[in-house]
C-alpha positions, 0 to 999 in steps of 0.5 A, spaced: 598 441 532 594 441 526 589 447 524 582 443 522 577 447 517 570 445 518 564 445 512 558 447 514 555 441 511 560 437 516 558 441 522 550 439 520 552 432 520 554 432 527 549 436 530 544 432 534 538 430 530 533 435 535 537 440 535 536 440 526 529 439 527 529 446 533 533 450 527 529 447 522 523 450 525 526 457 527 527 458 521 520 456 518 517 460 523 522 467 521 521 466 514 513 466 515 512 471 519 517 476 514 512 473 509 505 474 514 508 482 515 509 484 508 501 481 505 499 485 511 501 491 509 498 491 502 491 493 501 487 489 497 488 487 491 483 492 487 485 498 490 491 497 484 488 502 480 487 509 477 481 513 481 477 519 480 474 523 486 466 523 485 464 529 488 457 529 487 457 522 491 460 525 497 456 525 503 457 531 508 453 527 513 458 521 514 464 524 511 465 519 506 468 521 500 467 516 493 472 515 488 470 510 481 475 508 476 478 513 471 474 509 466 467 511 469 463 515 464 457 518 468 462 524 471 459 530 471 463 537 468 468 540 473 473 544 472 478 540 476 477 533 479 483 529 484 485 523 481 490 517 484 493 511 481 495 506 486 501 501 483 504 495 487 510 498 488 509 502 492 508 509 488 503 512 485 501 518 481 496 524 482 492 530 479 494 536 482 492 544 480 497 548 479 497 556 480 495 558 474 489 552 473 494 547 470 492 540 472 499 536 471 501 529 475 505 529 481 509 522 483 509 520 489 509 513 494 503 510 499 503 506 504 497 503 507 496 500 515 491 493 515 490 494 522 488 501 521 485 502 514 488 508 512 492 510 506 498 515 507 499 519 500 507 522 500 509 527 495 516 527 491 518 532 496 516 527 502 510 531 504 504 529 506 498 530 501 493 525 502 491 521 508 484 516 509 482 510 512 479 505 506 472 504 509 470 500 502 473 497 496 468 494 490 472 493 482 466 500 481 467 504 487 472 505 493 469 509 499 474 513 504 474 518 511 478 523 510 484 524 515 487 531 512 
């Protein structure tokens, strides 16, 4: 009795036509979902840039919180204003104030829900820090509802 090793390509040939066709199709329809899943995730794509907390838009009424480009040049003076880069990565770096009023740069990861709108900010030491929902994104302006 001789042991017979099949090929892959030997074991497809053999299958009947509509049963290629129906593996055919399972396999498109994984990949694609896979791929539908991770484009849900990303925010759109001018949130992949660096933001300055604009206090002095910030409307108390609403609750919304407005950040512009770290480029913008019509801040006002502050002793401390918070400051975000978002990267596609899934990282990202903060401004944070230390005890003795030194700002210094904390790296961190992101993560944001399509469905929700809202954008969770993890420290190096995988402590919350920031959590808002993303109401509006221009190339100038990014708008939010905090959820601390």
């Amino acid at each position: 009795m001789a042991i017979r090793f099949l090929t892959f390509k030997k074991i497809v040939s053999e299958l009947p036509l509509m049963i290629k066709k129906i593996i055919l199709f399972v396999c498109m329809f994984l990949y694609i979902s896979a791929n539908a899943q991770k484009k849900e995730s990303l925010p759109p794509e001018g949130f992949f840039k660096c933001w300055k907390a604009s206090y002095e838009e910030n409307n108390e009424k609403t609750k919304f919180e407005v950040y512009r480009p770290c480029t913008y040049e019509k801040f006002g003076p502050r002793m401390f204003r918070l400051e975000i880069e978002f990267f596609k990565t899934g990282t990202c770096k903060f401004l944070q104030v230390g005890a003795t009023d030194l700002h210094y740069y904390v790296e961190g990861k992101w993560s944001y829900n399509n469905k929700t709108k809202v954008v969770t900010i993890i420290d190096d030491k995988d402590v919350m820090t920031y959590k808002f929902k993303l109401k509006k994104l221009t190339k100038e302006m990014m708008k939010t509802i905090s959820l601390n």
